[in-house]
C-alpha positions as CSV (number, residue, x, y, z in Angstrom):
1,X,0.0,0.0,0.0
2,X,1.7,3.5,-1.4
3,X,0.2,6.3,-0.4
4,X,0.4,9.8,-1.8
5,X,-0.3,13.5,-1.7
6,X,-3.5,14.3,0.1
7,X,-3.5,10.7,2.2
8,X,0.0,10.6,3.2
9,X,-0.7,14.4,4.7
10,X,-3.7,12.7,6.1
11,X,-1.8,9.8,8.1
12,X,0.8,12.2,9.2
13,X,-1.0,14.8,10.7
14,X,-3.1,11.7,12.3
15,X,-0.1,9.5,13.9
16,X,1.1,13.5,15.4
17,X,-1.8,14.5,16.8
18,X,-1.8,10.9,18.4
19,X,1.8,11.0,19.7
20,X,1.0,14.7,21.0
21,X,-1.9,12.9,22.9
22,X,0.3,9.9,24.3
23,X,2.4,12.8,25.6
24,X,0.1,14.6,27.5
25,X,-1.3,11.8,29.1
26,X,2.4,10.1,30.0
27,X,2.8,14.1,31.5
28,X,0.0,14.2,33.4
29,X,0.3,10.0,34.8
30,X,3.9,11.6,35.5
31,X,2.7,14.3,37.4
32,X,0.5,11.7,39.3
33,X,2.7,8.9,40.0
34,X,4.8,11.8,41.8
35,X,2.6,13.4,43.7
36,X,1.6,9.8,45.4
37,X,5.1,9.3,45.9
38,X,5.3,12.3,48.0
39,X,2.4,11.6,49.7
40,X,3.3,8.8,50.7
41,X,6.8,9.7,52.0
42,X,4.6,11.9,54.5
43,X,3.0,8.8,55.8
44,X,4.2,6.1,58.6
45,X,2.6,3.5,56.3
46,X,4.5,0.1,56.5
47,X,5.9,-1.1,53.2
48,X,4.1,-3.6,50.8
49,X,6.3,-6.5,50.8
50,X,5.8,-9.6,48.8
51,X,4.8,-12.6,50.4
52,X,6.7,-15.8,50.0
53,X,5.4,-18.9,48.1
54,X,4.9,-20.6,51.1
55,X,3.1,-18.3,53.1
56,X,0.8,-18.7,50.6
57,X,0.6,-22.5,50.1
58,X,0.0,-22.3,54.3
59,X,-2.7,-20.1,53.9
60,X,-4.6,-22.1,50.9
61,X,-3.9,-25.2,53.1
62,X,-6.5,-23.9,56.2
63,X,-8.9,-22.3,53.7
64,X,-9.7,-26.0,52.2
């Protein structure tokens, strides 16, 4: 598929104005992922830790 003139403008000016958007929105998730960060640095919240392959094998053991 070869396009020219008129469509290739077309395409261009679509796959921009898409990239432009993807930009914005990475900005503003950006913006957000930051400002939780720093709220949480102001908290006394434990850490999420993962929880060991076991643990859970224990734990599916007394549910059944």
């Amino acid at each position: 598929m070869r396009l020219r003139g008129r469509g290739k403008l077309v395409l261009i000016a679509s796959l921009a104005a898409e990239l432009a958007c993807s930009r914005e929105r990475e900005g503003v998730l950006r913006e957000r992922l930051q400002w939780f960060e720093a709220a949480l640095a102001d908290t006394s919240l434990p850490t999420l830790r993962l929880v060991p392959d076991q643990a859970v094998r224990r734990s599916d053991a007394r549910i059944s």
